[in-house]
VEXDREN-2710 file (C-alpha; in Angstrom, 1 decimal):
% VEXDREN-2710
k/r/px/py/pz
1/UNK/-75.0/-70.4/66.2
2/UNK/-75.6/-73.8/66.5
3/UNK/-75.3/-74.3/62.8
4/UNK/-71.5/-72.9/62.1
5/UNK/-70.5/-75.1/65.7
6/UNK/-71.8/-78.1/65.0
7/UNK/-70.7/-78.3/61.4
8/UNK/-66.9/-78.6/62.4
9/UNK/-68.2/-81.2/65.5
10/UNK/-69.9/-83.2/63.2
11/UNK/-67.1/-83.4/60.2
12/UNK/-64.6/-83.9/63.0
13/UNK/-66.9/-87.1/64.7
14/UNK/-67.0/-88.9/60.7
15/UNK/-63.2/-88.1/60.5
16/UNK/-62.9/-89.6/63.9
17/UNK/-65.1/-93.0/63.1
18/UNK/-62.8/-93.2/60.0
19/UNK/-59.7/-93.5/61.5
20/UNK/-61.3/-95.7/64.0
21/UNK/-62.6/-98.0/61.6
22/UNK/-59.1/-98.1/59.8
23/UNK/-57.1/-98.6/63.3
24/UNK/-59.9/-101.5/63.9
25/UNK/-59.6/-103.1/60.2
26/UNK/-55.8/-103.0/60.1
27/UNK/-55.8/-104.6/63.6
28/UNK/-57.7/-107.7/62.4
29/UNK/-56.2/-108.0/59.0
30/UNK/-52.3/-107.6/60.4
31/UNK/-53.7/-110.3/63.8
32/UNK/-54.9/-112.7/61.0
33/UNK/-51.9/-112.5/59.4
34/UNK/-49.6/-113.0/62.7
35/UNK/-51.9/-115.5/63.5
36/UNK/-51.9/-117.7/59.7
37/UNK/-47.9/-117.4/59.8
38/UNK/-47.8/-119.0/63.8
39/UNK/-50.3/-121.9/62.7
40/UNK/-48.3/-122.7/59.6
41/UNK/-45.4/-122.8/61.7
42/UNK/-46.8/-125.2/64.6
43/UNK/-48.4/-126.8/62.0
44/UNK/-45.0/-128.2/60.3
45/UNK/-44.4/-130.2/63.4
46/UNK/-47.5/-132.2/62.6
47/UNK/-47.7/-134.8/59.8
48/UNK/-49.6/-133.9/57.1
49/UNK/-50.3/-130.5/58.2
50/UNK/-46.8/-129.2/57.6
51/UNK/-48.0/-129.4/53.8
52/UNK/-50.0/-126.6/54.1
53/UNK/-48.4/-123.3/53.6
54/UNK/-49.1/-119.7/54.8
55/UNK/-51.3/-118.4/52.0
56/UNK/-53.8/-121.4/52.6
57/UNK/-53.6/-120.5/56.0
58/UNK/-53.8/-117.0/55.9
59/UNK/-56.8/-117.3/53.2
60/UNK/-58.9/-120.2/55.1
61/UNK/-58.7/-116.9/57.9
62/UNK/-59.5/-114.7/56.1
63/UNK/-62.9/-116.4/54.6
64/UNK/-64.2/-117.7/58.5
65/UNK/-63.2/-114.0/59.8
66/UNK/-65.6/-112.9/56.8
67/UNK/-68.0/-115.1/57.6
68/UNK/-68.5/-114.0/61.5
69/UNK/-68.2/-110.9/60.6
70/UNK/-71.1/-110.8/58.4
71/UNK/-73.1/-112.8/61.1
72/UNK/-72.5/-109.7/63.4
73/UNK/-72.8/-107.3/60.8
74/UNK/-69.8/-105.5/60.9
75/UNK/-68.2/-106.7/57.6
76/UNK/-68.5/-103.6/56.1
77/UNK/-66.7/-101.3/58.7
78/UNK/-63.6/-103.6/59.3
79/UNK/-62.4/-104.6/56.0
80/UNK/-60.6/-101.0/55.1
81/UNK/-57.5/-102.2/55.2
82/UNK/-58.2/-105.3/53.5
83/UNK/-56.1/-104.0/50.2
84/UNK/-55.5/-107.5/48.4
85/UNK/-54.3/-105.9/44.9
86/UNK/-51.5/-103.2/47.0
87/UNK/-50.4/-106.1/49.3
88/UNK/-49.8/-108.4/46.8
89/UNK/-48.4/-105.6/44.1
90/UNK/-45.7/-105.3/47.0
91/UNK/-45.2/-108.8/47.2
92/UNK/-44.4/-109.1/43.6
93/UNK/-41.9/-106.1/43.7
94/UNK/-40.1/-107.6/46.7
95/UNK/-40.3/-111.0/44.7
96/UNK/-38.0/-109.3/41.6
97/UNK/-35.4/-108.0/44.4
98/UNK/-35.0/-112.1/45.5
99/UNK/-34.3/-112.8/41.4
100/UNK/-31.1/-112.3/40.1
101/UNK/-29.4/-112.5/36.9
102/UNK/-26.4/-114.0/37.9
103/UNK/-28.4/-116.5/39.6
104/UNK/-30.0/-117.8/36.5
105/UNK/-27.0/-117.4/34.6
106/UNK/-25.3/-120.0/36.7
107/UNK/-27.2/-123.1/35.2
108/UNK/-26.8/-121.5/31.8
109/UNK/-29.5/-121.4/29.1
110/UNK/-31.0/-124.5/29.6
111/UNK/-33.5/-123.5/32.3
112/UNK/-33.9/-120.1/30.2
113/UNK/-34.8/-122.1/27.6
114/UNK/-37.1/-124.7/29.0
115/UNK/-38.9/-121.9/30.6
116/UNK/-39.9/-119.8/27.3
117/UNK/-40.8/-123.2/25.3
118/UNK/-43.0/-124.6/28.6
119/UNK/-44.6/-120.9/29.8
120/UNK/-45.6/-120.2/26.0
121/UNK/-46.8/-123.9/25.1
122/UNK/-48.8/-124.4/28.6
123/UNK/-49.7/-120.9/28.0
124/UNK/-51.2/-121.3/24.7
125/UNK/-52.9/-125.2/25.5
126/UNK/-54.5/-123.5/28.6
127/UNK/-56.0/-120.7/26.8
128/UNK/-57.6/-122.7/24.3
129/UNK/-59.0/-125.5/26.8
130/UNK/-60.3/-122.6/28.8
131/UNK/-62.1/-121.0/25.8
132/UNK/-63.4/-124.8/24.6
133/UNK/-64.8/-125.0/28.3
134/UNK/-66.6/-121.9/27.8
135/UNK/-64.5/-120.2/31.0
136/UNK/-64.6/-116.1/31.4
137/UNK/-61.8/-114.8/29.5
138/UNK/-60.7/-112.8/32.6
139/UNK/-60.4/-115.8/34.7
140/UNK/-59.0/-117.8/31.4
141/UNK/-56.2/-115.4/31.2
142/UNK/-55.4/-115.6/35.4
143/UNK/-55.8/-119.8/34.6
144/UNK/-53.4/-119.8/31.8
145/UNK/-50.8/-117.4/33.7
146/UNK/-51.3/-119.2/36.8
147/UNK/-50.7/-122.9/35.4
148/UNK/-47.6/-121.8/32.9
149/UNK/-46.0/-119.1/35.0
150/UNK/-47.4/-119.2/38.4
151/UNK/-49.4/-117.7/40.9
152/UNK/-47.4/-114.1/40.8
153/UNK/-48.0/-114.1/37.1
154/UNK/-51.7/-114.9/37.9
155/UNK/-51.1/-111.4/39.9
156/UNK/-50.1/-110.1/37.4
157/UNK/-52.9/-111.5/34.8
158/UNK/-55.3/-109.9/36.9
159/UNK/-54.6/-106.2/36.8
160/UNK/-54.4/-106.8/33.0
161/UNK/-57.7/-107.9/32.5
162/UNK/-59.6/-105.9/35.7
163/UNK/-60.4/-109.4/37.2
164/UNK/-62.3/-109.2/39.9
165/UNK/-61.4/-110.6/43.7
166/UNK/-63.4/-114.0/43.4
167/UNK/-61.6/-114.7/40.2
168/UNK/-58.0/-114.4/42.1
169/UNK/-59.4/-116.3/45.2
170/UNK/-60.5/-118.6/42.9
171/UNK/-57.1/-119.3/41.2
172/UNK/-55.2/-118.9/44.2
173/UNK/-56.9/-121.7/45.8
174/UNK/-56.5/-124.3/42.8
175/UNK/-52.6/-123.6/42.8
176/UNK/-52.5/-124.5/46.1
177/UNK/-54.8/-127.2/46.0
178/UNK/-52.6/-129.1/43.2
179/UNK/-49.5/-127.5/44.7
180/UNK/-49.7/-129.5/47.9
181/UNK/-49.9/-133.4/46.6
182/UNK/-47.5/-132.6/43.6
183/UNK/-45.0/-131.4/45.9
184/UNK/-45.2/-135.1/47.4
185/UNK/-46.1/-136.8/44.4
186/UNK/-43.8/-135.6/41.8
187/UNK/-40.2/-136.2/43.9
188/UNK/-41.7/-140.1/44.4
189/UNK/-42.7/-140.0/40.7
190/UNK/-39.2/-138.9/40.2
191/UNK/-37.8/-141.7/42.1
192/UNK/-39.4/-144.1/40.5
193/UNK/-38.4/-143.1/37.1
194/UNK/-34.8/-143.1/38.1
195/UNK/-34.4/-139.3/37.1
196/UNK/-30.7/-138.1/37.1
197/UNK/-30.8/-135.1/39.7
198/UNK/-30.8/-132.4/37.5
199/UNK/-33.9/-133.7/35.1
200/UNK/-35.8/-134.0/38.4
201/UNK/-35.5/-130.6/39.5
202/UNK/-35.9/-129.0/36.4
203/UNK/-39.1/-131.2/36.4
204/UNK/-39.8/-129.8/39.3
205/UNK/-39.6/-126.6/38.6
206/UNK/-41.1/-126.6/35.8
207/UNK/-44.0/-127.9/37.1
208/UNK/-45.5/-126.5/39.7
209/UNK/-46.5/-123.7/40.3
210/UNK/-45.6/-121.9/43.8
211/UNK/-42.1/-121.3/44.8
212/UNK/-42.2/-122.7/48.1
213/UNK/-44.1/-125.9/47.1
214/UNK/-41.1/-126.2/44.5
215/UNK/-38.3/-125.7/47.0
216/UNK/-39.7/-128.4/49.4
217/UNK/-40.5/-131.6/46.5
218/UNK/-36.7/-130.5/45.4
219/UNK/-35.2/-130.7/49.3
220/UNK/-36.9/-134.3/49.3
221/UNK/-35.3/-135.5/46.4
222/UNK/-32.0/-133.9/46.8
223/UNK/-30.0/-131.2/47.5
224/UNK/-28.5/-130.7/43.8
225/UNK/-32.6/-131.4/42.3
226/UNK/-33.7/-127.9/44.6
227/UNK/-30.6/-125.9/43.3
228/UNK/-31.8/-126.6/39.7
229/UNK/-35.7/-126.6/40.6
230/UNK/-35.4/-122.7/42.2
231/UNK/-32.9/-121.7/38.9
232/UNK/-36.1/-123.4/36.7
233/UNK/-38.7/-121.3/38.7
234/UNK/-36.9/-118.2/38.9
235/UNK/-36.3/-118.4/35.4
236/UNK/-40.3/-118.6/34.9
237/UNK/-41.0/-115.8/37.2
238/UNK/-38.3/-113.4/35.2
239/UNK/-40.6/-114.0/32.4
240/UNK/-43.5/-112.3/34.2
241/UNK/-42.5/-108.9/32.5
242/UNK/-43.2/-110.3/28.7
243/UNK/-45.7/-112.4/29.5
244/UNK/-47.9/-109.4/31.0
245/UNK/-46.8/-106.9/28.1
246/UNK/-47.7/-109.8/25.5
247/UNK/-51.2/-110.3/27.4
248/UNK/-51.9/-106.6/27.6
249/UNK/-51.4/-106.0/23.6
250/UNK/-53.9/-109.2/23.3
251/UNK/-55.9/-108.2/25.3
252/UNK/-56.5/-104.3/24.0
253/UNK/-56.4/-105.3/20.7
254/UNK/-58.4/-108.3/20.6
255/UNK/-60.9/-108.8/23.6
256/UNK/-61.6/-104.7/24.6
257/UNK/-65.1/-103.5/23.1
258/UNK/-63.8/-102.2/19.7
259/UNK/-61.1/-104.6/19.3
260/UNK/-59.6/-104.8/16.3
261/UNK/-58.6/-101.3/15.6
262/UNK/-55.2/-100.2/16.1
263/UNK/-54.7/-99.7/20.1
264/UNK/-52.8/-96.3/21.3
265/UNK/-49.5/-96.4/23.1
266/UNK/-51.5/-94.8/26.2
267/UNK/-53.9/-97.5/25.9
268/UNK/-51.3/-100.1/26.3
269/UNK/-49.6/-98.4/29.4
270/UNK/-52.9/-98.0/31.2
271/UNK/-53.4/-101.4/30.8
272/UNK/-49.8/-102.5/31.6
273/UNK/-50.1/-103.5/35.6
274/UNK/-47.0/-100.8/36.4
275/UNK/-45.9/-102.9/39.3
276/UNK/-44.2/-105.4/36.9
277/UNK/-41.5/-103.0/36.2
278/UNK/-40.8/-102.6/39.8
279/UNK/-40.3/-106.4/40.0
280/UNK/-37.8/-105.8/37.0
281/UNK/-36.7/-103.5/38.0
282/UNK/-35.6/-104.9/41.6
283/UNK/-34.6/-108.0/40.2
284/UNK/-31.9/-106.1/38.2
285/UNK/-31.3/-103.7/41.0
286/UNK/-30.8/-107.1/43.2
287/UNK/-28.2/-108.4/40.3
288/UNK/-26.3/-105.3/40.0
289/UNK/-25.9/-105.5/44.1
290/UNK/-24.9/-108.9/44.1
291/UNK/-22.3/-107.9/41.8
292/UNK/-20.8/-105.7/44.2
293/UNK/-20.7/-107.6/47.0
294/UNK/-23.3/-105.0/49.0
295/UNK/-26.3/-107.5/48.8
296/UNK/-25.3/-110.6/51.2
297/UNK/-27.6/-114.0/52.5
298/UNK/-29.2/-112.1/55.3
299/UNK/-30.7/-108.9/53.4
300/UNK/-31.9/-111.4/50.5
301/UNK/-33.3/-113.4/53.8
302/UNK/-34.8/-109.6/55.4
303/UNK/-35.8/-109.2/52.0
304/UNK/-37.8/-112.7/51.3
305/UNK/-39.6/-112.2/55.0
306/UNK/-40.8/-109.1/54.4
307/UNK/-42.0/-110.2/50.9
308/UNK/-44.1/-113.3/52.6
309/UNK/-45.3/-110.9/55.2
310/UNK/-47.3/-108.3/52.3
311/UNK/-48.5/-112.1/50.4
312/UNK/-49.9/-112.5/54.0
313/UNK/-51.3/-109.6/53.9
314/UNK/-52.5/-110.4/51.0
315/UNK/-53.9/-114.1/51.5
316/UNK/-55.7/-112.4/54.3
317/UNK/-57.2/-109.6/52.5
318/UNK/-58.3/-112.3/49.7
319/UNK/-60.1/-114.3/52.7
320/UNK/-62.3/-111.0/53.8
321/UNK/-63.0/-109.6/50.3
322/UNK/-63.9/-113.0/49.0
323/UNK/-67.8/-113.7/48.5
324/UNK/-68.5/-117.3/48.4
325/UNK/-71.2/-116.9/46.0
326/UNK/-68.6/-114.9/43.7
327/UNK/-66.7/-118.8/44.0
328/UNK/-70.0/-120.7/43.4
329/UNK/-70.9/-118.7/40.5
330/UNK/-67.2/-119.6/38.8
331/UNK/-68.5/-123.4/38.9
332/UNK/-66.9/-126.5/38.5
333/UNK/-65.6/-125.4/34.7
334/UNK/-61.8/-124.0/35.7
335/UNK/-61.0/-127.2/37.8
336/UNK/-61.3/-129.5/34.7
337/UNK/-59.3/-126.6/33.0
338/UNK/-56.6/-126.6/35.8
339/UNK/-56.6/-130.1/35.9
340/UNK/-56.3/-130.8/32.6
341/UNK/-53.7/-128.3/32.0
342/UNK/-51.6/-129.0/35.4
343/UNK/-51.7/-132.6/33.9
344/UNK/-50.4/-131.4/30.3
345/UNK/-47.8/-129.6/32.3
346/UNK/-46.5/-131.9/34.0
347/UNK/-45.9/-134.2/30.5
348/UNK/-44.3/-131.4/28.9
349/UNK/-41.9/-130.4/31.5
350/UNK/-41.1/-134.0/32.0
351/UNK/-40.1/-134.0/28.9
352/UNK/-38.3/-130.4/28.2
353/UNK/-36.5/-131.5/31.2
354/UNK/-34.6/-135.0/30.0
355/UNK/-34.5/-133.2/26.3
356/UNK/-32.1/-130.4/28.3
357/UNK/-30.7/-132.0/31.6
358/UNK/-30.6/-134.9/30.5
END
């Protein structure tokens, strides 16, 4: 008798510890994340700090919260609901409903424009420094997105070519790292050159490569410089689609073991990240909305918090899953690469900018 009783006792106890352990790992990750968002908060009150955004925050976290963790061996029962690739999936969907159409209309073909000639020509110097440097070509493709689109096409990069966590962690933390002093740099740089309004911010935003890094450099050199700096970046992250559908044909037909023969449809759309044509999806969702009047300021405000809450999330979730040695291992190789590259961009979208705005 014991036999038939205890079965159900015992199934019921591991069910039991489950939900425990998810109730405990959501706790921490969802605490971290409340916690990275009030520090970047009280941090912009302090000089120097206030450069430092959430997702550094969040991530710097999420890596000491792994590391004490692992001293007390419990790493591996509180990290279930550390889901970096859903929370930032959702972040890039809620990122398309914050895009519109109209929006990018507004300033007219010139920041369409500068956008495809800069996200194919970083694109393609990128790649090849990359591949002269030797670099994996998973973390080469996340590097070249990451540098000519930005870090959500890096996102998006990644579930094209299966990269793994420490290759994300790893390109999230060089855009921020060159994110923070070009966001200072660049508006002074700007000023010193003299640049009309309009070339500035469409230097800006052509540049670098977060969205908030490029709102702030384009509030410090003028109110008319942001406007046109957010048009330029939207218009780079509305490119995410055809970027990724472009990388995913490369990548099947050229990189996959037994490249080179003629790749199925249903090859292509299982490597397609799906979540891309949500953030199309919601961006002309958003548009059509807009158009109606039934999409005002504060839902596109509701809408942008509750996007930066699941890159939180994310951030957070990068922290935990993150192995140092994973980092180590990447070497010093993809900073030249980013350097280089950021420094290449910043030329040609100097220039792309005065040959359009100015």
């Amino acid at each position: 008798m014991a036999g038939p009783v205890g079965a159900p006792l015992a199934a019921r106890a591991v069910v039991w510890r489950r939900a425990a352990s998810w109730a405990l790992s959501g706790a921490l990750v969802l605490s971290l994340a409340l916690l990275s968002r009030w520090l970047a908060g009280e941090a912009r009150r302090l000089p120097g700090l206030g450069l430092v955004d959430y997702p550094l925050w969040a991530a710097g976290l999420g890596l000491a919260a792994r590391g004490l963790l692992g001293a007390m061996g419990l790493r591996g029962r509180v990290r279930r609901a550390a889901r970096t690739e859903l929370y930032l999936k959702i972040g890039v969907v809620l990122l398309g409903a914050g895009i519109s159409v109209g929006d990018v209309l507004q300033v007219g073909v010139r920041a369409i424009l500068q956008s495809v000639v800069l996200v194919l020509v970083v694109f393609v110097t990128t790649w090849l420094v990359a591949g002269a440097l030797g670099v994996d070509p998973r973390l080469r493709a996340i590097l070249a997105t990451a540098v000519s689109v930005g870090m959500s096409g890096a996102v998006a990069a990644a579930g094209v070519t299966r990269a793994r966590r420490e290759q994300v962690a790893y390109a999230a933390a060089l855009v921020v790292a060159f994110a923070l002093p070009l966001m200072v740099l660049q508006p002074l740089a700007a000023r010193l050159l003299a640049l009309p309004d309009a070339v500035a911010g469409a230097w800006i935003g052509g540049n670098i490569d977060t969205t908030a890094a490029v709102l702030a450099a384009g509030a410090l050199y003028g109110e008319r410089a942001m406007r046109v700096a957010a048009v330029v970046k939207i218009s780079h992250n509305l490119l995410i689609g055809a970027v990724t559908a472009l990388l995913s044909l490369y990548w099947v037909t050229r990189l996959e073991p037994g490249a080179g023969a003629r790749p199925r449809p249903r090859e292509l759309w299982a490597r397609f990240p799906k979540f891309v044509l949500g953030f199309v999806a919601a961006s002309f969702a958003a548009s059509a909305l807009a158009g109606t009047g039934h999409l005002d300021r504060a839902a596109l405000e509701a809408v942008a918090s509750l996007r930066n809450a699941f890159l939180t999330l994310a951030f957070v979730s990068i922290g935990l899953e993150t192995s140092f040695r994973g980092l180590v291992a990447e070497g010093l190789r993809p900073v030249a690469v980013y350097a280089l590259a950021t420094l290449f961009n910043t030329l040609a979208a100097l220039a792309v900018a005065w040959w359009l705005f100015g």
